[in-house]
C-alpha positions in Angstrom: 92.4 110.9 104.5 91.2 107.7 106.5 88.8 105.3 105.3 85.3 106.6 105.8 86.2 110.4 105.3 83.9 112.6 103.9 84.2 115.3 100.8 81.4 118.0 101.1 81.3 120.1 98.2 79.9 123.4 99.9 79.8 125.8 96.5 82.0 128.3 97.2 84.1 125.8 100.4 85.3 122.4 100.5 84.8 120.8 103.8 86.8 117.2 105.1 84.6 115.6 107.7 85.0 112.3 109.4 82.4 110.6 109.3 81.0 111.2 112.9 80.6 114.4 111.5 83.8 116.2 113.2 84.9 118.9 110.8 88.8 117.9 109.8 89.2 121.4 107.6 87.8 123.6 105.1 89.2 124.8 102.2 88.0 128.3 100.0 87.7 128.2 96.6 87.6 131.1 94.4 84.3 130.9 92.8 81.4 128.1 93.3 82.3 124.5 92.9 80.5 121.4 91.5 81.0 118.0 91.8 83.4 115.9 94.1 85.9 113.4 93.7 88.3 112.0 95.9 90.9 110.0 93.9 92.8 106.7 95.7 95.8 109.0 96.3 93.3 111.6 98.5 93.5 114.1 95.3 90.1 116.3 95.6 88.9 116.8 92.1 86.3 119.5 91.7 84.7 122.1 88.8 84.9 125.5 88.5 81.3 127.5 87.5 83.1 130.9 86.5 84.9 130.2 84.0 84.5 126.1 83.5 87.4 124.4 84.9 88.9 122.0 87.1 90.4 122.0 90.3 92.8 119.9 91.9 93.3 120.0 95.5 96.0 117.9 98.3 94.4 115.9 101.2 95.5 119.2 103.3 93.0 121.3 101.0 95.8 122.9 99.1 95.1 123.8 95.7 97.6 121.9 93.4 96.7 122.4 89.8 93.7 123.9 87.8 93.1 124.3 84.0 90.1 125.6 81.8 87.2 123.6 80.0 86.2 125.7 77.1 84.7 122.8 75.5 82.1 122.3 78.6 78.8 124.7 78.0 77.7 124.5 81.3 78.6 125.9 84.8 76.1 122.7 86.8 77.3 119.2 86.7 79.9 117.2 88.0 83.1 115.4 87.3 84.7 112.2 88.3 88.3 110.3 87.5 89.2 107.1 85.1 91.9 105.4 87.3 94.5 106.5 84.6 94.3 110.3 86.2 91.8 111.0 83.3 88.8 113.1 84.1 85.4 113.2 82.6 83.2 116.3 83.1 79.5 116.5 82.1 78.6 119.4 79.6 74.6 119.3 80.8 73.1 121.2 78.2 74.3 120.3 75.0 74.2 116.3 75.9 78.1 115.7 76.0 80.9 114.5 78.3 84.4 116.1 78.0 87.4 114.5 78.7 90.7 115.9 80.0 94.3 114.1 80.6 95.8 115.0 83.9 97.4 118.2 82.7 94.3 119.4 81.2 94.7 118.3 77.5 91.2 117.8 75.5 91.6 114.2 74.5 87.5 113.4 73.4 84.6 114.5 73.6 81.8 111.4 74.2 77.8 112.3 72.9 75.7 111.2 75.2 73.1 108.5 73.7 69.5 110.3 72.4 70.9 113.5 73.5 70.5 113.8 76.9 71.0 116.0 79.6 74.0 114.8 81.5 74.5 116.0 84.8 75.9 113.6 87.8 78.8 111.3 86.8 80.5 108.7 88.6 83.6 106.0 87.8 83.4 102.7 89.4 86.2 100.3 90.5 86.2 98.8 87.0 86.7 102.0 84.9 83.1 101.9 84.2 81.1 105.4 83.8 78.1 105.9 85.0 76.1 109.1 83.7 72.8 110.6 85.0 70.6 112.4 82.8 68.8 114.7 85.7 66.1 116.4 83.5 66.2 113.1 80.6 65.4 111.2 82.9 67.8 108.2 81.6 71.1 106.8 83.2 73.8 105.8 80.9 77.0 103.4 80.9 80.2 104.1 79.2 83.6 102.7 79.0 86.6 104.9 79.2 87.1 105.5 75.0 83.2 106.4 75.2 81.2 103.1 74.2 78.0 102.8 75.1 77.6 99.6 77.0 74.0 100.3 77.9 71.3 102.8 79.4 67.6 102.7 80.9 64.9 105.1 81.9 64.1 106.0 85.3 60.8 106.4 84.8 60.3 110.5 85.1 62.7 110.5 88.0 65.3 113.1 88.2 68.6 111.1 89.2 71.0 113.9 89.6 73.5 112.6 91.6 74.7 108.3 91.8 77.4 106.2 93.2 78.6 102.5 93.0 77.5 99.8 95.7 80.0 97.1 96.9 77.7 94.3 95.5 78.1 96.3 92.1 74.1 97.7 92.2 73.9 101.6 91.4 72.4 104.0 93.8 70.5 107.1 92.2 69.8 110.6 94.2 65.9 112.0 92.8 66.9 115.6 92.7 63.5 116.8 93.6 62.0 114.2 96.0 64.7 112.7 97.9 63.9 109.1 97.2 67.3 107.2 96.1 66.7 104.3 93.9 68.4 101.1 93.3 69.5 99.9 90.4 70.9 96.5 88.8 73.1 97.3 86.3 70.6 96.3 83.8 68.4 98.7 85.2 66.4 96.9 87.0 65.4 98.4 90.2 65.9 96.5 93.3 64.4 99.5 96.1 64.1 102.6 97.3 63.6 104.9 100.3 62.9 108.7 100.9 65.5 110.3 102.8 63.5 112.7 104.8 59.6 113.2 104.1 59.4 115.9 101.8 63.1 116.6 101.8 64.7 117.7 98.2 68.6 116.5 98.7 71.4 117.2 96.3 74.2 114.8 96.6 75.2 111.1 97.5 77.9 108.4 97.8 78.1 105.5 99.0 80.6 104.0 101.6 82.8 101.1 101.5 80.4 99.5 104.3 77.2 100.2 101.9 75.8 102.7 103.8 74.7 106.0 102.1 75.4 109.3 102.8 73.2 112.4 101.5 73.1 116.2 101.3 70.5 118.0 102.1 68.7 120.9 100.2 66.2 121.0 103.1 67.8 121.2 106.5 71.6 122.1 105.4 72.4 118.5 106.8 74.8 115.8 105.8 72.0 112.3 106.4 73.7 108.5 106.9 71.5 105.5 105.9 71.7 101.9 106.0 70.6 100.4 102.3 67.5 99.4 103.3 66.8 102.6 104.9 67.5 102.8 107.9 68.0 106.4 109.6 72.2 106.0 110.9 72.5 109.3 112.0 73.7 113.0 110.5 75.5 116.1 111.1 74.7 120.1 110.2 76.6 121.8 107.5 76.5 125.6 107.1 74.9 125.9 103.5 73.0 123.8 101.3 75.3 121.1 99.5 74.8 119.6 95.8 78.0 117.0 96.2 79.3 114.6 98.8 82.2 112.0 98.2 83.3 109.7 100.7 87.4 107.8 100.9 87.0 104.2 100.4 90.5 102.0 100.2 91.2 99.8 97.5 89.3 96.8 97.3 91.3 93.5 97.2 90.7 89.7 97.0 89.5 87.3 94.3 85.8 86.6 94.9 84.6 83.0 94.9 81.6 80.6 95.6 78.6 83.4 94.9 76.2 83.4 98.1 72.8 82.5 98.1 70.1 85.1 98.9 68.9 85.4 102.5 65.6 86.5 104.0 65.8 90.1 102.8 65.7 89.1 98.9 69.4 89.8 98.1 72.9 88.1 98.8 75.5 89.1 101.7 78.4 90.1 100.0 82.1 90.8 101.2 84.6 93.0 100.5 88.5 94.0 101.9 90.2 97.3 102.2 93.2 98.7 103.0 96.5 96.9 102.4 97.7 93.3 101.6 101.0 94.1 103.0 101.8 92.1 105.9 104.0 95.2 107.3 101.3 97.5 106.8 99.1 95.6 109.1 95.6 97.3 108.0 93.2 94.9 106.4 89.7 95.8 106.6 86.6 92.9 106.0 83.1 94.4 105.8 80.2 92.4 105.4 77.1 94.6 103.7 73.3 93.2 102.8 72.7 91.1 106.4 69.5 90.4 107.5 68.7 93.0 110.5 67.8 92.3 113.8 70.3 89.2 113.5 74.2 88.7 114.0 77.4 87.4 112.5 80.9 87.2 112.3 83.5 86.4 109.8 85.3 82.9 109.1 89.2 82.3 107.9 90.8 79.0 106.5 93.7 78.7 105.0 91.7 76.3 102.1 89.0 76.4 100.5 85.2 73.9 100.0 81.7 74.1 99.0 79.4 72.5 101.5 75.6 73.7 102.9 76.1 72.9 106.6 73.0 70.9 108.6 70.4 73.9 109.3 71.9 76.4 107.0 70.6 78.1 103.4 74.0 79.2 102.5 77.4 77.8 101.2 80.3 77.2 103.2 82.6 78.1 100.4 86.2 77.8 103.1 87.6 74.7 104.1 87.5 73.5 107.8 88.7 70.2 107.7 92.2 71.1 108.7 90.7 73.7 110.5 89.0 77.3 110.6 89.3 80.7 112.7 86.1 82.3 113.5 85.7 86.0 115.0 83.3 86.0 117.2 84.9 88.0 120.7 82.1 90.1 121.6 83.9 93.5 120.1 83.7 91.6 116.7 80.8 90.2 116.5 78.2 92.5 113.5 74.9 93.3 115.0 74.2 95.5 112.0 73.2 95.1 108.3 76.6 95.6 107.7 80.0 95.4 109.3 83.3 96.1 109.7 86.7 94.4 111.2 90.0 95.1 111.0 92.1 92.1 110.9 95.7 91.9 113.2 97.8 90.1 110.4 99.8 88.8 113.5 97.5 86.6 114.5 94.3 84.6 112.8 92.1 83.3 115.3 92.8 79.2 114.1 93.0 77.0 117.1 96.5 78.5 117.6 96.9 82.1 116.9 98.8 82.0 113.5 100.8 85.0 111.9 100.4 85.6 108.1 103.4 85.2 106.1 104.3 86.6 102.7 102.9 85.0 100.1 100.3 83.3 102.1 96.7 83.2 100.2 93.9 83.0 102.9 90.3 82.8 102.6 87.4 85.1 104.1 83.6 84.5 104.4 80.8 86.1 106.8 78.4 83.6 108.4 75.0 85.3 109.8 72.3 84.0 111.7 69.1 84.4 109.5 65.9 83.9 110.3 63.2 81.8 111.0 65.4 79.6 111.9 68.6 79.1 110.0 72.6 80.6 108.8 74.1 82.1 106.1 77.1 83.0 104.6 78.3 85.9 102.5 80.1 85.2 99.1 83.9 84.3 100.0 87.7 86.1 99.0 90.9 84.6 98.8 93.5 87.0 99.7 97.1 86.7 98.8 100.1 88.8 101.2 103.3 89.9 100.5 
């Protein structure tokens, strides 16, 4: 699967779409199918209603392995994947999560905190679960053994579906309304938007650019949305969908120098994909949380500092005395909330054109125009090749 690709969990069909919306292939299942999962070696991980179960499936759409849950009560919910090959499945009415090895092994079986109704589950990059209670009205955190690290109401909302920003914040899908909500970890919320007025929508996730995609229980649609709710596009599916998952690479980098908030309340924050092999050539910065209506481009330096230039609100946190690339060629240049650029590893745009070599740590940032009258930057990576 490439970067971007989309999971659509069709009940009774799986279908791989990119994400213009051009249908890649489709894949029967046997009965109806809940959840989605796409692990980082394109695995499709889904459940079985008829008995409980789970099924494993190949990029192609090949069915690879499946195995019973007898200890999950329920045919509705979802299941995601510890990075380990573990998988968690929610048990919705009895207030449990089960969890399977890779073979299907019961290995524990975690209580949901207050006895709550679990129903969408999601992983994030650390190992952390997230759970949503969709008729509790509560979302819950848990590490991998099954301690609670925290949970918070929702305030009578139905969350029934969530997924993982890059900046760390959760996303929530209101089963009923089609509002999604957004959350600090803490449980704060930081927004929200409808989807569609008076649209009911069934599943979300949340791309490596920050953009949000949603199914539709209204229109039989697959909906794409900038965070702060911007309408991006979308494309028809034949049935109403409950699950969507979309590829994202493997993050990479050790983040530095936190940014300071810009004009829309939160911080610009940057993240790379793909691979750090120099061979591989497929790097990919994106730059989510920019003002709209403005522009930027990302910075390189081989070192790093800590300075607020003249006219700017943000830290320079890469070092240009011995110099500094910048991409800003017209094709590179983000007029978006977010954006995306694939880096040629032959050739950093410094004052000469310089190849990176293995073992080589470089450093990243994203500086935006912001407004009334001033710059920003993004938080900064350093990025080491081989």
């Amino acid at each position: 699967m490439m970067d971007g690709d989309l999971l659509v969990n069709l009940d009774s069909m799986l279908a791989h779409h990119r994400p213009d919306g051009t249908l890649v292939s489709e894949t029967v299942a046997d009965s109806d199918r809940w959840g989605a999962f796409i692990t980082p070696d394109d695995r499709w991980v889904t459940r079985g209603a008829t008995p409980p179960s789970i099924q494993i499936y190949d990029a192609n759409g090949s069915l690879i392995q499946s195995f019973l849950t007898p200890e999950v009560a329920s045919v509705f919910g979802d299941c995601a994947v510890f990075a380990d090959g573990t998988i968690a499945v929610s048990s919705f009415p009895n207030g449990k999560i089960e969890v399977y090895d890779g073979s299907g092994v019961h290995q524990r079986t975690i209580d949901v905190a207050g006895g709550g109704t679990p129903f969408g589950l999601h992983i994030d990059p650390s190992d952390t679960m997230w759970v949503a209670g969709r008729n509790s009205w509560h979302i819950w955190r848990y590490r991998q053994d099954g301690t609670l690290l925290n949970d918070f109401d929702t305030a009578s909302r139905r969350i029934a579906d969530l997924d993982t920003a890059p900046d760390g914040t959760l996303w929530g899908l209101d089963w009923g309304t089609g509002f999604v909500h957004n959350y600090a970890p803490d449980g704060t919320e930081l927004g929200a938007f409808q989807t569609m007025p008076g649209a009911s929508s069934g599943g979300l996730a949340v791309g490596a650019d920050g953009t949000l995609w949603v199914c539709s229980l209204f229109s039989s649609s697959v909906w794409h949305f900038e965070p702060d709710g911007t309408f991006l596009g979308s494309f028809p599916i034949p049935v109403l969908s409950h699950f969507i998952a979309v590829k994202k690479k493997r993050e990479h980098g050790d983040r530095f120098c936190p940014a300071v908030p810009n004009s829309t309340g939160r911080t610009a924050v940057l993240t790379a994909t793909g691979s750090t092999l120099i061979a591989d050539n497929d790097l990919t910065l994106t730059a989510i949380q920019l003002p709209p209506g403005e522009f930027g481009y990302f910075i390189v330096s081989s070192t790093t500092g800590q300075v607020t230039p003249p006219g700017s609100t943000g830290v320079l946190c890469i070092g240009c005395s011995q110099g500094c690339g910048r991409y800003s060629r017209v094709s590179e240049i983000i007029q978006r909330p977010s954006g995306s650029l694939t880096l040629d590893l032959t050739g950093l745009p410094l004052a000469l054109p310089t190849a990176v070599q293995p073992g080589d740590t470089w450093n990243f940032q994203c500086w935006f125009r912001d407004v009334p009258v001033t710059s920003n930057h993004s938080d900064a990576l350093a990025i080491l090749f081989s």
